[in-house]
N, C-alpha and C positions, 0 to 999 in steps of 0.2 A: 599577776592578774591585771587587766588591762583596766580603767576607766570604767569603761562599761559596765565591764561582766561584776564590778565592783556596786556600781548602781544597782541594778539590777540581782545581785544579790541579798539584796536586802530582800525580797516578795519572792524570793524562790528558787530552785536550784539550776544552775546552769554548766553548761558542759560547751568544751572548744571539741573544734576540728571533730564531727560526728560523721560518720560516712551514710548514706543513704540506702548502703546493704544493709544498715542496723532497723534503718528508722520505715520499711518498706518492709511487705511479705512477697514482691517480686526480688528484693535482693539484692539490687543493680543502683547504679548510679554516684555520682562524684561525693561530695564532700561538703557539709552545712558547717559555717566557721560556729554558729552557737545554736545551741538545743536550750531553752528556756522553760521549765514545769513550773507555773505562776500557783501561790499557795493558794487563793481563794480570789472570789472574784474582785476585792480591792487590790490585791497585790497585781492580777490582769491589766486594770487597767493603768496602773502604775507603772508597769513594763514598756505597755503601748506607746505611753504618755514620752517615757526616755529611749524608746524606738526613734518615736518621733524627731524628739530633739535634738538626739546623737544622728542623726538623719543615717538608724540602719533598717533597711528594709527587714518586712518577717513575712512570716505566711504560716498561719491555722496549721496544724496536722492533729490528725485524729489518730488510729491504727495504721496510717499508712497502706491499707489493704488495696487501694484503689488507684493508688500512684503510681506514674512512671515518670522518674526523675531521671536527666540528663546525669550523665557524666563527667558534666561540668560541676568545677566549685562553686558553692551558691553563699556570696561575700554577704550573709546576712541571717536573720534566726529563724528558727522555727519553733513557734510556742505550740508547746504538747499540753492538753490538760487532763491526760490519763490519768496520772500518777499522784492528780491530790481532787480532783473535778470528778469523784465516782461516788457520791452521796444520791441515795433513791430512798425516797418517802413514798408511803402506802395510803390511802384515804379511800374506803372500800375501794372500788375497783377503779379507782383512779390513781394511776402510776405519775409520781414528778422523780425525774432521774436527770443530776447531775449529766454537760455533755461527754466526758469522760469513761462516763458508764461502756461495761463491756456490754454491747447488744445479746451477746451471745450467754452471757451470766444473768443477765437480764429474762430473757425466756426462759432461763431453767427457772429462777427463783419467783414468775412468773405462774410456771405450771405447777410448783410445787402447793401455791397458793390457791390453786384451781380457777386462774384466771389465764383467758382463752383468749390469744387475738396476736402474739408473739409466736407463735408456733411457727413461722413463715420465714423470721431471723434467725433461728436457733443452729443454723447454719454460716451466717455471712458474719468473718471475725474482723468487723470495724467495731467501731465507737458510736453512741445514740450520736454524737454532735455527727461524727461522717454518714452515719446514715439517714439524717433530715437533711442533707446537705444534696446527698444525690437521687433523696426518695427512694433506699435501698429498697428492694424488694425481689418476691421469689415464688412460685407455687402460685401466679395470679393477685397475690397480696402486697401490700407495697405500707411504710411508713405513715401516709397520708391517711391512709385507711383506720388508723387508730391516734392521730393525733390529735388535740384539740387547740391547744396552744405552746408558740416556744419563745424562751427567753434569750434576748438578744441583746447585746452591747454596739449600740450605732448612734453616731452623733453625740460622743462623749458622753452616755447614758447608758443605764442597761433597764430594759422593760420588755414587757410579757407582748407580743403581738400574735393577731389569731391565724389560726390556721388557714386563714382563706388568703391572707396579705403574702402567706408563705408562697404563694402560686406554683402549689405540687401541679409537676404533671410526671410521664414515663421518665425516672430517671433524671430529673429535674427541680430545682425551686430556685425561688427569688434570688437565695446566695450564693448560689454562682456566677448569678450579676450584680449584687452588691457586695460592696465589703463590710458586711454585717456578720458578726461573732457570735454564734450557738454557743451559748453557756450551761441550757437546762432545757427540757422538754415535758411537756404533760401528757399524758397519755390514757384515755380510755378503752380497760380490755371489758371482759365479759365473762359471768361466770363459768364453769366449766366442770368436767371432772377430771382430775387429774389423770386417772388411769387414762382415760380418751386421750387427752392430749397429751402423756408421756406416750403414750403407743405410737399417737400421730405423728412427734416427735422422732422416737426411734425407726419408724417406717421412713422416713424422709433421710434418715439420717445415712441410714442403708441405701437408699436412693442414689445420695450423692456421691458414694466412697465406688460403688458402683457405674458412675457415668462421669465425674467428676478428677482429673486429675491431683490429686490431694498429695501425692507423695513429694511432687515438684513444688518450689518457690512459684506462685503466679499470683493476680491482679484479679484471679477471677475472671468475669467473661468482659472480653477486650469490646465489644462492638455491641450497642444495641440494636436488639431486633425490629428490622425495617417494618411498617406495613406489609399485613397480608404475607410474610415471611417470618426465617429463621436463619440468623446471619449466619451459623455453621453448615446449612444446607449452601447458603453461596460460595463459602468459604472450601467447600467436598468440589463443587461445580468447576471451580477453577484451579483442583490439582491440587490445596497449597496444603491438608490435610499433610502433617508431620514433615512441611517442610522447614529447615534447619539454616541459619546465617549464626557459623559460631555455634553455641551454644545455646542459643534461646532459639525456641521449637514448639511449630504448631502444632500442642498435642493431638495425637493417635488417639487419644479414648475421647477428647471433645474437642472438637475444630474451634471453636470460640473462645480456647485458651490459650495464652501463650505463654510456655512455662521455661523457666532458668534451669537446665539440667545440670550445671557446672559454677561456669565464671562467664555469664552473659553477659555482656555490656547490653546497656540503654542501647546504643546507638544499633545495635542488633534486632532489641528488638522494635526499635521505632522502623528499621529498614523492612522488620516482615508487615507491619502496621499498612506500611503503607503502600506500599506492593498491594497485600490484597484489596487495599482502598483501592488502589487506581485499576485492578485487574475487573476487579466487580463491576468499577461503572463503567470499563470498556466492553466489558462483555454481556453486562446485563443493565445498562442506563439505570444502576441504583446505589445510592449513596451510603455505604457503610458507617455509621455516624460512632466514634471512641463514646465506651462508657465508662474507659480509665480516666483518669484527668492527669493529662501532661504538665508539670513543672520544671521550671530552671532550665527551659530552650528557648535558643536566640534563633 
């Protein structure tokens, strides 16, 4: 065991050479030299602390559901905090959930409580920390919409800042331009009744298995939807509906997916990415903007 992962053991468990088909639900991508799960939030920033000093780069991962990682080796860690970061406290209908938290465990034990306002996630399999991160959302509802405050580790601190400093917009917030660490979220639902919102629930659920490619490795929907549009209506427009490079393939049941049928490389599917990128704004003067977040390309 190297130096590091010797340090760094001490706040948590750590793993060599991870491939990125493990640590993704697209499936694809090179190789993380370390996978870091920090016990609690002193061990976090302990880690950070001998990231720093051992001068090896890291990068946040939550579920992985929203990534598209290169096929390159990525010479540095990636701190997960599923795996000890999934503590949720109840105070009437005010939800604080660790950012490890499953979103998706989160709704059920949400609606079991007959608290309404998660029915919208009870689909998308990230993490709270990755879905304040890219204001997941679904059905017209979004993250932002029930947040009230999230805990953040920036500037060698960690503290509560409000939802307005978060600067949710479509698919958007603050931390994707800072390097600020989601550690905890607060949340206000509303009450409910459970039958209602298990039914609304299970009606959705059917929705998705029905329009939704579910059976393939995917990211979920690659492009956000422009103004005034719907990025799979452009995406039928220019032909690319179930077109194939390799293995990774514009699915046939929803064009704004692009799923691993096999042994996809990244680099496959970064080549359909961007094809329809460039096909759309030759054809239609409009900007198909990633709602994946690309990692570890040069």
């Amino acid at each position: 065991m190297s130096e590091f992962m010797e340090k760094v053991a001490q706040f948590g468990d750590i793993e060599e050479n991870v491939s990125f088909r493990k640590l993704t639900t697209l499936k694809v991508g090179g190789t993380a030299r370390y996978v870091i799960y920090p016990n609690n939030e002193f061990c976090l920033e302990s880690i950070i602390d001998i990231c720093h000093d051992e001068g090896v780069d890291f990068k946040m991962f939550g579920n992985g559901s929203n990534m598209l990682c290169s096929d390159d080796f990525y010479d540095g860690a990636i701190i997960k905090l599923g795996r000890y970061f999934n503590k949720v406290y109840y105070n009437d209908y005010e939800i604080t959930a660790q950012a490890g938290c499953s979103v998706i465990n989160l709704a059920y034990e949400a609606m079991k409580k007959g608290m309404s306002g998660l029915e919208f996630a009870s689909g998308i399999p990230g993490t709270i920390g990755g879905c304040v991160f890219m204001n997941a959302g679904a059905y017209k509802s979004s993250m932002s919409d029930i947040i009230t405050e999230v805990q953040v580790y920036r500037n060698e601190t960690t503290e509560w800042i409000s939802a307005e400093e978060c600067e949710f917009g479509y698919r958007t917030s603050v931390f994707q331009k800072k390097p600020w660490i989601i550690t905890a979220v607060k949340m206000v639902l509303k009450p409910g009744k459970r039958e209602d919102i298990e039914e609304l629930m299970k009606d959705r659920q059917a929705r998705r298995f029905a329009t939704q490619p579910l059976e393939f490795p995917s990211a979920g929907s690659v492009f956000r939807n422009p103004e005034n549009g719907f990025s799979w209506k452009y995406i039928d427009m220019i032909g690319y509906r179930g077109m194939k490079y390799g293995h990774a393939c514009v699915s046939q049941k929803h064009s704004n997916f692009i799923v691993n049928e096999g042994e996809a490389t990244a680099s496959d599917i970064n080549r359909l990415i961007n094809d329809i990128q460039d096909k759309v704004r030759e054809a239609y003067d409009v900007e198909l903007i990633l709602e994946v977040e690309k990692f570890n390309w040069k």
